[in-house]
C-alpha positions, -999 to 999 in steps of 0.1 A, spaced: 173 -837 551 147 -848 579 129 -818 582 128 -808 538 112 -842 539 89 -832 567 81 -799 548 72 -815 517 52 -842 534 29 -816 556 28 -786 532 28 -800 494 -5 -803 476 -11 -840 463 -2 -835 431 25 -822 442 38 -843 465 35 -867 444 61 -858 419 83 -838 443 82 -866 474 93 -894 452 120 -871 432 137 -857 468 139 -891 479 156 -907 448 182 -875 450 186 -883 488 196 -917 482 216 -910 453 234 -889 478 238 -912 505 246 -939 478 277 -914 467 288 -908 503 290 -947 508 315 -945 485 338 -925 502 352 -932 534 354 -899 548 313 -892 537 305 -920 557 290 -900 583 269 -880 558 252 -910 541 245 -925 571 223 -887 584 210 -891 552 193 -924 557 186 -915 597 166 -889 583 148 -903 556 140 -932 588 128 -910 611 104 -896 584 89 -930 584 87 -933 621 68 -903 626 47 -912 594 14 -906 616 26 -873 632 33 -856 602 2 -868 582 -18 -855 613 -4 -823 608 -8 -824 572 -47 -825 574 -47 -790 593 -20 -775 573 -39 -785 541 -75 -774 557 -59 -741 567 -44 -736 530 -55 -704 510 -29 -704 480 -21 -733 457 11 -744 452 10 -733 416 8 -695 428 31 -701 454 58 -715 433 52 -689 404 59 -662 428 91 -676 444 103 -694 413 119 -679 382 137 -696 351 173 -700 359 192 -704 328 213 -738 322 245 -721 320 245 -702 350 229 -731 373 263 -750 354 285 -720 365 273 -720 400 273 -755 409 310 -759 391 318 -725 416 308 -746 447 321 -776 444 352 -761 433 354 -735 465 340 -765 487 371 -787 471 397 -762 475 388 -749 516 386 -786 522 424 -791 507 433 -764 529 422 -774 560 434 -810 558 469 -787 551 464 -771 583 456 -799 603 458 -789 637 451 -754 637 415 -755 637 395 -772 657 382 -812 652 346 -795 650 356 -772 622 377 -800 605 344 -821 603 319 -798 591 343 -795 560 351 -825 552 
């Protein structure tokens, strides 16, 4: 989260940024909001909000380094994006993130099974 944030800040155009800045944010604290929720995401909303902090603390840094990305610049972001972005339809974006949660679900029931047999570090990056 800390360093998309930082990427956006330093190497968005402002029209950009300002759509995609406040839009990241908003989906970062719905995330964090969601983890506060639930005990075991604790952890998670709490990185969430650490980065979105340290963003802020290094405000100055980043904006520095913002003017000589943006001086140095040759392609706008509307090229850019239309060269890495195509139209993804609805129902496979649907399929996909069903897929993922569902995998992500089912691993996650299988270690807490098999408690034990892997390690703590393993057991927390999955849960």
């Amino acid at each position: 989260y800390k360093n998309r944030i930082r990427t956006i800040l330093k190497n968005a155009q402002g029209v950009t940024l300002l759509w995609m800045l406040p839009f990241h944010l908003a989906c970062c604290l719905a995330l964090a909001a969601m983890g506060a929720l639930q005990p075991r995401r604790w952890a998670n909303a709490w990185a969430i909000l650490r980065a979105i902090g340290w963003n802020v603390r290094h405000l100055p840094a980043t904006w520095q380094a913002r003017r000589r990305i943006q001086a140095l610049r040759q392609v706008s972001d509307r090229e850019l994006f239309r060269q890495i972005l195509r139209p993804i339809p609805v129902r496979d974006f649907a399929l996909y993130t069903w897929w993922t949660l569902w995998s992500r679900e089912r691993l996650r029931d299988q270690v807490h099974g098999l408690k034990g047999s892997m390690g703590s570090n393993a057991q927390r990056f999955l849960t």
